[in-house]
C-alpha positions as CSV (number, residue, x, y, z in Angstrom):
1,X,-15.2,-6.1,11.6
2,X,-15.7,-4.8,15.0
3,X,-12.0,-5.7,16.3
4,X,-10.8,-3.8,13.2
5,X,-13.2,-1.0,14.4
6,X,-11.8,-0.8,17.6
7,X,-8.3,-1.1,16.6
8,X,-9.0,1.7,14.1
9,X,-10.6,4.0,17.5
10,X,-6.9,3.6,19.0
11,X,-6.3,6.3,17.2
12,X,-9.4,8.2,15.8
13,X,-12.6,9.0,17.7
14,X,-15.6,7.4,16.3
15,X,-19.1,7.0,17.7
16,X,-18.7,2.9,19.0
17,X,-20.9,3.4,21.9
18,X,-24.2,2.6,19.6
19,X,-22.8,0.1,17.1
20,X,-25.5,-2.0,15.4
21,X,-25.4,-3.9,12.1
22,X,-26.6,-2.7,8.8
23,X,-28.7,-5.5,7.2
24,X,-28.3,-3.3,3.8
25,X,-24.5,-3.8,4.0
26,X,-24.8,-7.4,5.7
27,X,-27.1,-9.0,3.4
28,X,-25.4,-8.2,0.1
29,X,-22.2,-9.2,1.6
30,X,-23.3,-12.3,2.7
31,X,-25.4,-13.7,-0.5
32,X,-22.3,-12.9,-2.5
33,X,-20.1,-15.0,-0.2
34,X,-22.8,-17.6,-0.4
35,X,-22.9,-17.5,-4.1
36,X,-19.3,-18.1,-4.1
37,X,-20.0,-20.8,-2.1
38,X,-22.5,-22.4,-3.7
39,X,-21.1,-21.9,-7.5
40,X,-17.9,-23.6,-6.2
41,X,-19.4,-27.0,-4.7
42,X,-21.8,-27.1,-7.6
43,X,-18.9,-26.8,-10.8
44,X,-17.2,-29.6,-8.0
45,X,-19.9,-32.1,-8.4
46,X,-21.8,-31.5,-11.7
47,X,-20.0,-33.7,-13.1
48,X,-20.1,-36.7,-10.7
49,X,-23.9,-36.6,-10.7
50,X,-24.0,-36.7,-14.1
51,X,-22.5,-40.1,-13.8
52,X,-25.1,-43.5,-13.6
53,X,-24.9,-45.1,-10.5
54,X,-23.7,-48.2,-12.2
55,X,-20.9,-46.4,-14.1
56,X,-19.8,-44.2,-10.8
57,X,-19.2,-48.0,-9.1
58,X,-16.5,-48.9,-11.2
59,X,-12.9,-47.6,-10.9
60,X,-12.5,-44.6,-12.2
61,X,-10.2,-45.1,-15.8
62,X,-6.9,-42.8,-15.5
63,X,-6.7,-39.9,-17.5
64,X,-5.1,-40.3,-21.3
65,X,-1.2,-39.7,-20.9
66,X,0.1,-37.2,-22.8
67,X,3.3,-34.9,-23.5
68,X,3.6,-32.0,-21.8
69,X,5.1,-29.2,-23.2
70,X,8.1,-29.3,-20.9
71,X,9.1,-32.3,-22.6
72,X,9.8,-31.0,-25.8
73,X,12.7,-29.5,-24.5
74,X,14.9,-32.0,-24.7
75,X,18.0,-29.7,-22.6
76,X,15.7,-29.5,-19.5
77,X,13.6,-32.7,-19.8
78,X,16.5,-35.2,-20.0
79,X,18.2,-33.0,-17.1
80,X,15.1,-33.7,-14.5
81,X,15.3,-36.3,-11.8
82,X,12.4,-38.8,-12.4
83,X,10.4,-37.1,-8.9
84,X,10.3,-33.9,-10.4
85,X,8.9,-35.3,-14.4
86,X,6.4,-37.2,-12.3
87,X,5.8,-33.7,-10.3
88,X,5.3,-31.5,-13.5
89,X,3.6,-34.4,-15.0
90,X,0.8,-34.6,-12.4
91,X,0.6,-30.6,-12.8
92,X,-0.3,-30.4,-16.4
93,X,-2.6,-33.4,-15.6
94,X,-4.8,-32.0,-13.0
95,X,-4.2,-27.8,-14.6
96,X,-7.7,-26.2,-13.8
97,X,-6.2,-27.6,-10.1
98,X,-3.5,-26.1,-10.4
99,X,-4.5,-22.9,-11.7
100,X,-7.0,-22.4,-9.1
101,X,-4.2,-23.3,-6.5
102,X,-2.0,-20.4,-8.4
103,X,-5.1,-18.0,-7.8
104,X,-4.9,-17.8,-4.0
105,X,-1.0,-18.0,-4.1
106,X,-1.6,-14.8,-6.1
107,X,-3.8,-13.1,-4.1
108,X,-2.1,-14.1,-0.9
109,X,1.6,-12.6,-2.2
110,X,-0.5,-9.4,-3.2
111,X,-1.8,-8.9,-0.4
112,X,1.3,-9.6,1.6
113,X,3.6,-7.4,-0.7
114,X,1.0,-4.5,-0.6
115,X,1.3,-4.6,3.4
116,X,5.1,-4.2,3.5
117,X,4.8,-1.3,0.4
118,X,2.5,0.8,2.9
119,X,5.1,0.6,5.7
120,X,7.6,1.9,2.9
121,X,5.4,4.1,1.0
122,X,4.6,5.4,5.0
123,X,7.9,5.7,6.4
124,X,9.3,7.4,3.0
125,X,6.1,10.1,3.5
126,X,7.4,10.9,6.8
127,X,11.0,10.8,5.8
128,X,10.1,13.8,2.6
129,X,7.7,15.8,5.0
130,X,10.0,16.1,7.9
131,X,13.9,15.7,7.1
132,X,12.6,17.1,3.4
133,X,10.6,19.5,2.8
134,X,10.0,21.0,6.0
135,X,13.2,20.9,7.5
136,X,12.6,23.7,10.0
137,X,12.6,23.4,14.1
138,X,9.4,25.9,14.4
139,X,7.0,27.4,12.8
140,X,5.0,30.4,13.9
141,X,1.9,32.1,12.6
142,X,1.4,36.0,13.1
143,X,-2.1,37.8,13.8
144,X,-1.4,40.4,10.9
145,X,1.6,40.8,8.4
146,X,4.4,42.0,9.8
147,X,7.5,43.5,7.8
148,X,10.8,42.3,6.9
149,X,12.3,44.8,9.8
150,X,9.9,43.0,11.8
151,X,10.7,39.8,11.5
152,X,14.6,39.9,11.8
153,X,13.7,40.9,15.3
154,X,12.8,37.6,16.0
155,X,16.5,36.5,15.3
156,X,17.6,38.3,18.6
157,X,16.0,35.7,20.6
158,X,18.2,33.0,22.0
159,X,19.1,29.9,20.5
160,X,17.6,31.2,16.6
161,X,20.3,30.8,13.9
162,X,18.1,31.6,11.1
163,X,14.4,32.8,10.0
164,X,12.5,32.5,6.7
165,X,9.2,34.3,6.0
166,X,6.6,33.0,5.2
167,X,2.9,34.0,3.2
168,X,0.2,32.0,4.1
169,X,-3.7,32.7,2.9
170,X,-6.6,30.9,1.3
171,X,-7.3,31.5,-2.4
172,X,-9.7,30.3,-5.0
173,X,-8.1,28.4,-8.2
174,X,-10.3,28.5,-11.2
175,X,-10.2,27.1,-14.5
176,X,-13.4,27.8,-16.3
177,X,-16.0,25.7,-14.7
178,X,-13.7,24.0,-12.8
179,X,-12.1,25.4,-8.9
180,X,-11.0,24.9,-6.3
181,X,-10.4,26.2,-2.5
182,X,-7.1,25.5,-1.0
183,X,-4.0,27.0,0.7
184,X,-1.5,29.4,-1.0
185,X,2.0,30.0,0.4
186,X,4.3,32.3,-0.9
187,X,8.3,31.1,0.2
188,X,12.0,32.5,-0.9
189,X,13.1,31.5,-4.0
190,X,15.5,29.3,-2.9
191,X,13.9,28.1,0.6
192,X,16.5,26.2,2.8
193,X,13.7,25.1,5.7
194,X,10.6,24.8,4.1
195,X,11.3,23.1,0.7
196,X,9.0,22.6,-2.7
197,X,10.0,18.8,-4.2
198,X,9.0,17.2,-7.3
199,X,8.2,13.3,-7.6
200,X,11.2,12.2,-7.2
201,X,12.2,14.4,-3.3
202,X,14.5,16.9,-5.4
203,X,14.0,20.4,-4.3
204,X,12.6,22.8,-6.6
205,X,13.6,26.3,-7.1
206,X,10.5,28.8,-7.2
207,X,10.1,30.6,-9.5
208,X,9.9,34.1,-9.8
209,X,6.6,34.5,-11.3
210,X,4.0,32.2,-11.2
211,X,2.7,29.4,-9.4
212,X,3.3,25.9,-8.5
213,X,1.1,23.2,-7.8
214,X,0.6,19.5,-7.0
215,X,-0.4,17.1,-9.2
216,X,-3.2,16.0,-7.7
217,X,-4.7,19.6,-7.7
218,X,-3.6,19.5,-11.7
219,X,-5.8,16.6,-12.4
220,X,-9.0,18.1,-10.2
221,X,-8.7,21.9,-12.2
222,X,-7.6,19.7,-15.7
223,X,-4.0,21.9,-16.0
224,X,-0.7,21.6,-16.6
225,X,2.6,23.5,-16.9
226,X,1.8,26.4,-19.2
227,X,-1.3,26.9,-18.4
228,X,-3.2,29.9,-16.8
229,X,-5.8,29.5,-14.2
230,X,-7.4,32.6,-12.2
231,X,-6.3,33.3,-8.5
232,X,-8.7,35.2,-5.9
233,X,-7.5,35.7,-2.4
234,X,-9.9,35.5,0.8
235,X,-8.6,38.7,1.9
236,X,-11.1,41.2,2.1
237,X,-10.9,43.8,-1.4
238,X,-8.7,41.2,-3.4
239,X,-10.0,40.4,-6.9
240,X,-9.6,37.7,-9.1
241,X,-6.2,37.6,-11.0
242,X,-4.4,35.6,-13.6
243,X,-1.5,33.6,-13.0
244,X,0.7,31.2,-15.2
245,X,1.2,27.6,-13.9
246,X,5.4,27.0,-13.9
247,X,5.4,23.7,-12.7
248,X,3.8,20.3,-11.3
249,X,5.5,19.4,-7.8
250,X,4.5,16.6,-5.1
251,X,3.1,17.4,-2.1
252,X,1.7,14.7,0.3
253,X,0.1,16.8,3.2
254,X,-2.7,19.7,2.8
255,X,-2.9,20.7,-0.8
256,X,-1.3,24.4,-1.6
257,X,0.1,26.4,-4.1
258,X,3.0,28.1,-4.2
259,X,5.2,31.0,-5.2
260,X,7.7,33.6,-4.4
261,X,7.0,36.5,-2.1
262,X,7.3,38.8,-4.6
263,X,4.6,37.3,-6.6
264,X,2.6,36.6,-3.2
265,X,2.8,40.4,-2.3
266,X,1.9,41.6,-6.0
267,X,-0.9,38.7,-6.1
268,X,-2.2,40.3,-2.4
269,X,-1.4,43.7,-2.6
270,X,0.1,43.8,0.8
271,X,3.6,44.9,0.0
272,X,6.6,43.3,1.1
273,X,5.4,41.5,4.0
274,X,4.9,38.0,5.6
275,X,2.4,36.6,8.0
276,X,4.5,33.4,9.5
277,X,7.8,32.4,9.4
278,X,10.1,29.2,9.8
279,X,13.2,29.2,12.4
280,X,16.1,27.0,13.1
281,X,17.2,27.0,16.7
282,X,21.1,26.4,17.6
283,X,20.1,23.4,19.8
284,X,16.3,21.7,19.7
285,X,16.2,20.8,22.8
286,X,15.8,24.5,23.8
287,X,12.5,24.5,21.6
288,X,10.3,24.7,25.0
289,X,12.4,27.7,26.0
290,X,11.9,29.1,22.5
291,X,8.3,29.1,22.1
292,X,7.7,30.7,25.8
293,X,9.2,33.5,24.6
294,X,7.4,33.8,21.1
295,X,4.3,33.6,23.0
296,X,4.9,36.5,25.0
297,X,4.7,38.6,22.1
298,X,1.6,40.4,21.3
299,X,2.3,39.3,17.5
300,X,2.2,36.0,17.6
301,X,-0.6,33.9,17.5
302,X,0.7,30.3,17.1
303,X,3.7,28.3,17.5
304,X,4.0,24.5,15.8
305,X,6.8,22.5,16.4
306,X,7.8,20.1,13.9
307,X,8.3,17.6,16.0
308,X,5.3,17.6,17.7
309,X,4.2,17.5,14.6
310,X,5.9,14.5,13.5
311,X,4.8,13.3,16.6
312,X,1.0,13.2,15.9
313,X,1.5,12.1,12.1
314,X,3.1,9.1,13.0
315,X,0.4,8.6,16.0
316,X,-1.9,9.0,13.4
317,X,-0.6,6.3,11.1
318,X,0.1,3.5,13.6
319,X,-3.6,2.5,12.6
320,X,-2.3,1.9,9.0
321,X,0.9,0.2,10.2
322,X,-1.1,-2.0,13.1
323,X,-3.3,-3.1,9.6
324,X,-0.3,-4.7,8.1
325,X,0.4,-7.3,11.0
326,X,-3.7,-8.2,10.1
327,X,-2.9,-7.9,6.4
328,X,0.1,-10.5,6.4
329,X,-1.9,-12.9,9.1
330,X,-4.7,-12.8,6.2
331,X,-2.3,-13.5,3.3
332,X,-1.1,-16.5,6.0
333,X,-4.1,-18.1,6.4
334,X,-5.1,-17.8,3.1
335,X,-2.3,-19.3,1.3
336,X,-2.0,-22.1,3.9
337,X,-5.9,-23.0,3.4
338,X,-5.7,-22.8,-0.2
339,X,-2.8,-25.5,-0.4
340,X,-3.9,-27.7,2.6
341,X,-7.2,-28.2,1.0
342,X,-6.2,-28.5,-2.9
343,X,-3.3,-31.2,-1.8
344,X,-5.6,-33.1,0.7
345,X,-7.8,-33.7,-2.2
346,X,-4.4,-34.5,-4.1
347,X,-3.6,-36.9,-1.4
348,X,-6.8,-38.4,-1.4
349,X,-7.6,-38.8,-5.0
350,X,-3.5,-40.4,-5.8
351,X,-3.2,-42.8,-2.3
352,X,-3.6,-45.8,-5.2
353,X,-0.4,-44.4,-7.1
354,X,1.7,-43.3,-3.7
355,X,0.6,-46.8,-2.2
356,X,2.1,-48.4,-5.2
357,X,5.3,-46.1,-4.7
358,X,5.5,-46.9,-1.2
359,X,5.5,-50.6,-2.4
360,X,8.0,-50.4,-5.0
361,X,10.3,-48.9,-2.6
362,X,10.4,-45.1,-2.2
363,X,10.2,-43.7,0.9
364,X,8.3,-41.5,3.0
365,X,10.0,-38.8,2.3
366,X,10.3,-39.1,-1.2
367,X,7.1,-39.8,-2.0
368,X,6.8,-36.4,-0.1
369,X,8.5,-34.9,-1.9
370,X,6.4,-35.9,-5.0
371,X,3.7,-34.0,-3.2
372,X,5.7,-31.2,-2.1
373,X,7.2,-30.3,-4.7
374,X,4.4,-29.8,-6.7
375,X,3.0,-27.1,-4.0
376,X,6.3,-25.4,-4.2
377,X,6.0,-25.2,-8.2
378,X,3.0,-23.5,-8.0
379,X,4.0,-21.2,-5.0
380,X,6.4,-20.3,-7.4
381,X,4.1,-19.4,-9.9
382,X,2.1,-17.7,-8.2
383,X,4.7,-15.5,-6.5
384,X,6.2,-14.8,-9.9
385,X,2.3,-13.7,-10.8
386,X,1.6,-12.3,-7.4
387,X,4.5,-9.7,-7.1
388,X,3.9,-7.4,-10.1
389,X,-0.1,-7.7,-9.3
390,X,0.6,-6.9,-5.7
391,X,2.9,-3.4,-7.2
392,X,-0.5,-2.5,-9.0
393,X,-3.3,-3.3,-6.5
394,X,-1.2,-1.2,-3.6
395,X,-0.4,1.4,-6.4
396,X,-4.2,1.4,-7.3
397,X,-5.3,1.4,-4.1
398,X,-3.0,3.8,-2.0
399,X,-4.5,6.4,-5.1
400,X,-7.5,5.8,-4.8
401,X,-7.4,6.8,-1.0
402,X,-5.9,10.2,-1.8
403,X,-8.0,12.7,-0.3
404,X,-7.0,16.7,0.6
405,X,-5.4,16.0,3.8
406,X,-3.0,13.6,2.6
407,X,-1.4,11.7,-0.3
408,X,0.9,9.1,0.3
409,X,3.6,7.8,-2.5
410,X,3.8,4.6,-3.0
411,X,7.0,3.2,-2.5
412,X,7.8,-0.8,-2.3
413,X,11.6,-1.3,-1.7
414,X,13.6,-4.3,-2.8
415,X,13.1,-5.6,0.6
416,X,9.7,-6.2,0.7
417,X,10.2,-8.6,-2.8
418,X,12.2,-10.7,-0.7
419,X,10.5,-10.6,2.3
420,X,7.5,-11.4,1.2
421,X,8.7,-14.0,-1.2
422,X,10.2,-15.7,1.9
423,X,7.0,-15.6,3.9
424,X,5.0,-16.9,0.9
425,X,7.3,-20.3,1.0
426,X,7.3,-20.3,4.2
427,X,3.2,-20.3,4.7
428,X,3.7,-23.3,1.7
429,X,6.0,-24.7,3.7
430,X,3.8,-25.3,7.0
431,X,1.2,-26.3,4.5
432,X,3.3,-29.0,3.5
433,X,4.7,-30.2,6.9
434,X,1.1,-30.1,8.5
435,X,0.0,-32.3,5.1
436,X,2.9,-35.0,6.1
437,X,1.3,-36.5,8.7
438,X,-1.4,-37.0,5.8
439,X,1.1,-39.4,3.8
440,X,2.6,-41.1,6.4
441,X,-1.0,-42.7,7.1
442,X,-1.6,-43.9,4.3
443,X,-2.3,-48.0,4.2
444,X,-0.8,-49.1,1.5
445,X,-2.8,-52.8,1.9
446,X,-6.1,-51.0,2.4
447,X,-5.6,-48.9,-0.6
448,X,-4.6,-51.4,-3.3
449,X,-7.2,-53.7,-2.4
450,X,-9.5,-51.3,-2.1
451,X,-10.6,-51.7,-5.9
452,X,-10.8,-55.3,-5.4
């Protein structure tokens, strides 16, 4: 917890200096780990002290043999090498084991395939916002609103190719009970440098009257396309107008609504003006050169640079994409434990019948395999399990971290599937190769005398 907090004050600052525990958090944490704990060794050995002393000395009868529904196919069953029916065999044999190993194969391919889906859904939020949507090389912000005639002055500077104006304000949405304060920029129709998208990254016309406005403002003022909600501006002597919703788009930074400058001036009442524009310079490496000059005049109050911008986004999000080394090292650790300790018991409880194997003939590596193989069946299991859980939980969880400031899509690319199916076989497989050493001690003259 406290090397996460630090790793997290990287990049944010945070009050560390006086960091103390919270017994209110600690203690409720702890019992429920506890409880885990305890529940798990006692449904492990309920049943052995249930047992007389007398009865628990004797050998312990094998279980009742059985079918298995596998071998009702007779295609497949007859097609199977006699390692892998005794594998599939001992798995329907032992299933709650099984099962339980599947759980934290699950868990550990969720986990592993929601790391990779923030790096995409990440790098694809970066992608939209910057190459996307706002596809201009600077932004600047006036101290009043300035006219159209005013603003094509600013393409006589050197190295601007092209200018957009821009409205931007604060408003107040409301739907009956419901409102909500947030941003409201008014752009061309068809906006070039500063693009609306829907879900899917297409740009969206604007339309000539009304408004647009993210879906995650939708579900907070309970609207949809159609719908009317009531529009006040901040502006000193504005009242409270009505305006028709035209459409739901996505928006991933800041939260805003928007609409054509003709329907921002008519909303305002300020005529056919603009308070900021967007600008394309000829060559971006002469941005330093560009905003000296727009600072010089009396005008302009701000100048953004997108990518500075970009710059501090992504600065800001290295704490996410530093949490997905942890994340995967987690998932590791967790898969690796969960099979090392379900086969050593394996191991343990079976040294009669591998003995008897060794015996008979097989060989080190084949009675391995018996083992083995039966790890990599359920890895496969619970990656087939694991993958579509994983899509939900980061789905679930990326939305439920959705605040004002930001939304991130979540986005999982074909690559992460693999990638993280690969990893998970590969955590099984140094499972397996640390468990060798296991069956290659194994005295086979100990163990079948052992009952005598």
């Amino acid at each position: 917890g406290i090397g996460y907090t630090q790793l997290i004050g990287m990049y944010f600052n945070f009050p560390t200096t006086d960091m103390k525990l919270y017994p209110e958090l600690v203690l409720p944490s702890s019992l429920l780990v506890l409880a885990f704990c305890l529940l798990a060794g006692y449904n492990s050995s309920k049943s052995i002290l249930s047992i007389m002393p007398s009865e628990a000395m004797r050998p312990k009868a094998p279980l009742q043999a059985k079918k298995i529904p596998l071998e009702r196919v007779d295609f497949i069953w007859k097609n199977l090498s006699n390692s892998w029916k005794m594998t599939l065999r001992n798995i329907f044999r032992y299933k709650r084991r099984a099962l339980l190993t599947s759980v934290g194969i699950i868990f550990a391919t969720a986990i592993t395939l929601f790391a990779f889906a923030e790096k995409n859904s990440i790098d694809y939020l970066i992608e939209q916002q910057y190459t996307n949507i706002q596809n201009y090389d600077l932004k600047v912000n006036f101290s009043k609103f300035l006219n159209r005639e005013e603003l094509n002055s600013l393409q006589n500077i050197s190295y601007v190719t092209a200018i957009e104006p821009v409205i931007e304000t604060g408003v107040e949405l409301t739907n009956g009970w419901r409102k909500k304060d947030l941003a409201f920029t008014g752009l061309v129709i068809k906006p070039t440098m500063y693009k609306v998208v829907d879900k899917k990254g297409t740009p969206v016309t604007i339309p000539a009257s009304g408004i647009l406005i993210p879906e995650k403002l939708a579900r907070t003022l309970g609207v949809g396309t159609g719908d009317t909600v009531f529009i006040k501006s901040y502006l000193p002597g504005k009242e409270k107008r009505e305006v028709r919703i035209r459409g739901i788009i996505a928006q991933y930074l800041g939260t805003s609504a928007y609409a054509s400058l003709q329907t921002a001036n008519a909303l305002l009442g300020e005529g056919s003006v603009a308070n900021s524009a967007v600008i394309r310079l000829s060559d971006d490496n002469k941005s330093q050169e560009v905003i000296k000059t727009l600072q010089k005049m009396p005008e302009v109050s701000s100048v953004l640079s997108r990518t500075d911008a970009l710059n501090n986004l992504v600065k800001n999000m290295e704490v996410m994409t530093s949490a997905i080394g942890a994340m995967i090292a987690l998932s590791g650790v967790m898969a690796i434990a969960v099979i090392y300790n379900i086969t050593t018991i394996n191991i343990f409880e079976r040294q009669r019948e591998l003995a008897t194997l060794m015996v008979l003939g097989f060989k080190d590596s084949e009675v391995s395999r018996l083992i083995f193989n039966e790890n990599y069946s359920i890895t496969m299991l619970g990656i087939l399990l694991g993958l579509p859980f994983g899509k939900w939980l980061g789905a679930s969880l990326l939305a439920a971290f959705e605040t004002d400031a930001y939304s991130i899509p979540f986005v999982v690319k074909a690559e992460a599937y693999f990638v993280t199916t690969f990893l998970i076989f590969a955590f099984t497989f140094l499972a397996n190769w640390a468990l060798s050493k296991k069956i290659r001690r194994i005295n086979m003259v100990e163990v079948l005398k052992s009952n005598e």
